[in-house]
C-alpha positions as CSV (number, residue, x, y, z in Angstrom):
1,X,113.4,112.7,102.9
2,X,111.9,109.7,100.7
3,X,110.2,110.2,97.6
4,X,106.5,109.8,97.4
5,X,106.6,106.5,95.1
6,X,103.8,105.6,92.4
7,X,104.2,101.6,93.0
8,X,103.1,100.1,96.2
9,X,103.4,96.8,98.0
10,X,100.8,94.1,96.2
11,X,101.2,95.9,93.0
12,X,101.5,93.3,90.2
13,X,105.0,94.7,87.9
14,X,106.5,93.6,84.9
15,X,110.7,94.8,84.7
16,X,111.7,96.8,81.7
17,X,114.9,96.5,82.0
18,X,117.7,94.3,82.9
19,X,118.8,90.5,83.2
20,X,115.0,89.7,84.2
21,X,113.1,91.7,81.2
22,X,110.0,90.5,80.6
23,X,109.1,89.1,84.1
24,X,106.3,90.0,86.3
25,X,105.3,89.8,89.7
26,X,103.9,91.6,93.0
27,X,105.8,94.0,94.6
28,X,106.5,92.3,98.0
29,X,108.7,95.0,99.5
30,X,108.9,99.1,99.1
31,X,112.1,100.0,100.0
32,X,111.7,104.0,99.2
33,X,115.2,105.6,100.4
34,X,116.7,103.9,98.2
35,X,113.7,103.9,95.6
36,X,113.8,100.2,94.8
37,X,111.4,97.5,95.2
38,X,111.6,93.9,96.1
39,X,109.5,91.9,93.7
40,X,108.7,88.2,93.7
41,X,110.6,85.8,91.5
42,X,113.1,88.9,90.1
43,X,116.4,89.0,90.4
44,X,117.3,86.0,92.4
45,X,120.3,85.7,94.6
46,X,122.2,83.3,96.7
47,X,123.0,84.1,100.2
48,X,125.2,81.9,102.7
49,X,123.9,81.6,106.2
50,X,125.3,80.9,109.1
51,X,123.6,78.6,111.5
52,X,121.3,80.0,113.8
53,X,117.8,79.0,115.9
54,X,116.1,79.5,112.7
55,X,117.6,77.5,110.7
56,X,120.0,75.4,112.6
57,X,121.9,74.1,109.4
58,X,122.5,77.3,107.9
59,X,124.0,77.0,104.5
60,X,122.9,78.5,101.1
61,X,119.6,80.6,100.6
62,X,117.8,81.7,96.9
63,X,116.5,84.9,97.8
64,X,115.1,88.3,95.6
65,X,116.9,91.3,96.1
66,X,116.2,94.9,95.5
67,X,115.3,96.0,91.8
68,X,115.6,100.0,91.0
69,X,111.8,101.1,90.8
70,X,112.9,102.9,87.4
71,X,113.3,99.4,86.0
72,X,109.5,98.6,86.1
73,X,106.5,99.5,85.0
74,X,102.7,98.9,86.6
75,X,100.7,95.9,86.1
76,X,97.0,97.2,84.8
77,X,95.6,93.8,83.4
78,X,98.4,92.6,80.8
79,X,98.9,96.3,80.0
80,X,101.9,97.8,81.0
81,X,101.3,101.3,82.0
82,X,102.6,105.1,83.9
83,X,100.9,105.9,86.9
84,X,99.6,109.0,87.2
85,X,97.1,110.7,90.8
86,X,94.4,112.6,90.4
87,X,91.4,113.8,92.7
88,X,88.7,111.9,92.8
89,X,85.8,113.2,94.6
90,X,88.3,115.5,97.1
91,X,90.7,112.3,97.7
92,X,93.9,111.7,95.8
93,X,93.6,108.4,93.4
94,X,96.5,106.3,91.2
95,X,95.3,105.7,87.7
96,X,96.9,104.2,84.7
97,X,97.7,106.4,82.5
98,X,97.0,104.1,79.3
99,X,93.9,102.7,80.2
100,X,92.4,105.7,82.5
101,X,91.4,103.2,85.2
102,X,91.4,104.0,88.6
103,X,93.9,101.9,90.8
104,X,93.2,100.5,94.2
């Protein structure tokens, strides 16, 4: 069974950790077997294609590929912060856990 994950897709992330520390963007994907997190503009790969309807030419494609969820923090403002849940008004909420605002 999958974790329940803190980040979601459209959160804004800055890595920790890694070739790309320093670097933020939005979480485009949430892949949560595996706990990692496709964000846009980290960790850039190449990937050969071969020729298909799509792209008829095929050839080499830059690409972002998965980034361990451990690696980055949330995005609140230009704060880098945990994420913690609490109830707010009988419904479970994300805040951040520096700044105490509540997360949409």
């Amino acid at each position: 069974m999958a974790n329940k994950l803190k980040i979601k897709k459209g959160d804004t992330v800055k890595v920790i950790t890694g070739n790309d520390k320093g670097v933020s963007g939005v979480v485009l994907k949430v892949l949560r077997a595996d706990n990692k997190l496709i964000v846009e503009g980290v960790k850039k790969v190449k990937k050969h294609t071969k020729p298909s309807a799509a792209s008829p030419q095929g050839g080499i494609v830059e690409q972002e590929a998965a980034i361990h969820i451990s690696n980055v923090m949330l995005l609140d403002g230009d704060v880098a912060t945990k994420v913690g849940r609490k109830d707010v008004e009988g419904k479970m909420q994300r805040f951040a856990k520096k700044t105490d605002n509540i997360l949409g």
